[in-house]
N, C-alpha and C positions, 0 to 999 in steps of 0.2 A: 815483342810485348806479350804478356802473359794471358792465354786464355781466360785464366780469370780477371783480369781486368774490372772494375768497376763499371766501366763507362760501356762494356760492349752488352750492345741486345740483340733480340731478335736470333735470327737465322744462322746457321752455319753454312757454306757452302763451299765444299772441296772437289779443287777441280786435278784431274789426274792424267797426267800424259802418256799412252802407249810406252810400251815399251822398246827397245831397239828393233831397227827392222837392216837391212843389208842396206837400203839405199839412204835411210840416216845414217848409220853410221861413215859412208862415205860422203855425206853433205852434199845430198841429190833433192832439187827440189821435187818432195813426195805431196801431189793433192791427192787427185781420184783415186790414182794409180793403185788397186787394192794388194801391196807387199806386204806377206805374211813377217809376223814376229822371226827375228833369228832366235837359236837355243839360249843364247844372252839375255835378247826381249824378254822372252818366256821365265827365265829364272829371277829375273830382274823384277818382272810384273808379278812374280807368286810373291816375294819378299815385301809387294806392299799389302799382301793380305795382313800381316800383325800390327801395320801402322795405321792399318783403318780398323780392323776388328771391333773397337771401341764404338764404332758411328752406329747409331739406330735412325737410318735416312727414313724422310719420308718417301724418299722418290729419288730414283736414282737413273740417269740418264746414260746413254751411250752413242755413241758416233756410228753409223751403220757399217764403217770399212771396219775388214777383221781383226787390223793390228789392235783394233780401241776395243774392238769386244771380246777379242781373246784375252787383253790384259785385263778386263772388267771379270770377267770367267777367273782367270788366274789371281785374282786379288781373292777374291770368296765372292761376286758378287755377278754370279752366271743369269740372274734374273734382270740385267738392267733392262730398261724400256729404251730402247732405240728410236733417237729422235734425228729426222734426214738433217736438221738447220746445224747438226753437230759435225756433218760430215767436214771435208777439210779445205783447202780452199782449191781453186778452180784454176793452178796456175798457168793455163794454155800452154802455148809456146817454150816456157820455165819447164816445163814437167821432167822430168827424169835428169835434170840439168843442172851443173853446179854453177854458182853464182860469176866464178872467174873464168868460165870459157861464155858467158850473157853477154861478159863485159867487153869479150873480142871484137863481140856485133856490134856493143852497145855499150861504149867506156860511159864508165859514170852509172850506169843501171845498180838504182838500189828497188828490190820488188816492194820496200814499205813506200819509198816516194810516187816512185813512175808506178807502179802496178806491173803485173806480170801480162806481158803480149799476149793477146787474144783470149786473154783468163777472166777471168772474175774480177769488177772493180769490186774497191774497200767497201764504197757504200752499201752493196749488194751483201758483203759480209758482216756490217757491220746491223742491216737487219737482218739478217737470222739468228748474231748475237743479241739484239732485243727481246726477238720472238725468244730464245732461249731463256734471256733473261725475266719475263713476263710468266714463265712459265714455273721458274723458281720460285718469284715473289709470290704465289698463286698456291705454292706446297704447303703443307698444314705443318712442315717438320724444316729440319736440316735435308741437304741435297746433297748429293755425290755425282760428279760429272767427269765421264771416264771420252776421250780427246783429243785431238790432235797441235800440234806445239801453236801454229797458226791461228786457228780459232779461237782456242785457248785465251791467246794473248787479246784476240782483238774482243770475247768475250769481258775480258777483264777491262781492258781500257774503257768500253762502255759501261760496265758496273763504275768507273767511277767518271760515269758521264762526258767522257773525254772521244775524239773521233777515234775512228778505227784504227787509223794510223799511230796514234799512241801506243797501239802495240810493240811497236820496234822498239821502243823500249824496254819492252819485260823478255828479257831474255828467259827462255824456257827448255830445260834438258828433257831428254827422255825420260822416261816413269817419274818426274819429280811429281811433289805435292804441294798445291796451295790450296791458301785458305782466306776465302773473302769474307765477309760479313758487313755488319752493323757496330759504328759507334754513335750510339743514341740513332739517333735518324739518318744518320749520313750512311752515305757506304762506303766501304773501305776495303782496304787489300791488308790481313793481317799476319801473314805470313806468305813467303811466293818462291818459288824454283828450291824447294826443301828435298834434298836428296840426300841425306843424313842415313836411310833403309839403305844407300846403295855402299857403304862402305866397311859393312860386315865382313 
């Protein structure tokens, strides 16, 4: 749907996923685990600098792991304000682990239903997506929120008021680009997983 829309008001809010790191690209669940950008990451995350250029945020957020502040740095936007509730999620026992040797232990183990062993439950995620979210509603402008794929999605599922676990539906690549807002009053997802920068 077109930006200019009729019916959209209020805020802008784009949320921005790090860029490749060595353990996503092998499909390792990454929480704390702080893995810097690969050289990919890094040229991937500069190329979203011309897709945001345009934004005059009032307030622009970041994940305190490196991978989300160096692609906030690398986009043009080395000033973000680093907020901990952006950090990523807590997956205990999942850490460094890819989902088909989980399932060895634990046939059937998906981490949106059962949650991740000794990690962080949804709920616990899905208030520091409120707090995150509370904190947007509260900026005098549009917002720029730089990410990780996990919180990302569970942030989004709560902008549209839905549990955390609605996440596992918004599939989320690396360095893509969404964009939530306002239609009239409601809240909405108007664009989501936009990687259109990454095929120059």
């Amino acid at each position: 749907m077109s930006y200019k829309d009729p019916h959209r008001r209020g805020k802008k809010v784009t949320l921005v996923r790090h860029g490749e790191t060595e353990w996503s690209r092998k499909g390792l669940h990454t929480g704390l685990t702080d893995v810097p950008l690969t050289d990919e990451g890094r040229r991937v995350a500069a190329s979203l600098g011309p897709r945001l250029a345009h934004l005059e945020p009032a307030l622009v957020l970041a994940s305190p792991l490196a991978r989300a502040r160096e692609t906030a740095a690398l986009a043009g936007f080395a000033d973000a304000e680093i907020d901990p509730d952006l950090v990523e999620v807590d997956y205990g026992d999942a850490e460094g682990r890819r989902t088909r040797e989980i399932r060895e232990e634990r046939p059937g183990w998906d981490v949106w239903h059962d949650g991740a062993p000794n990690g962080e439950p949804w709920e616990r995620v899905g208030e520091r997506a409120d707090r995150v979210i509370a904190r947007i509603e509260g900026a005098g402008g549009d917002v720029i929120v730089f990410a990780h794929g996990h919180i990302l999605r569970v942030l989004a599922a709560r902008w549209q008021e839905q549990p955390p676990a609605f996440g596992g539906r918004l599939a989320l690549s690396t360095a893509a680009i969404c964009d939530l807002g306002y239609e009239r009053e409601r809240r909405v997802v108007w664009l989501w997983n936009d990687t259109a920068h990454l095929t120059g």
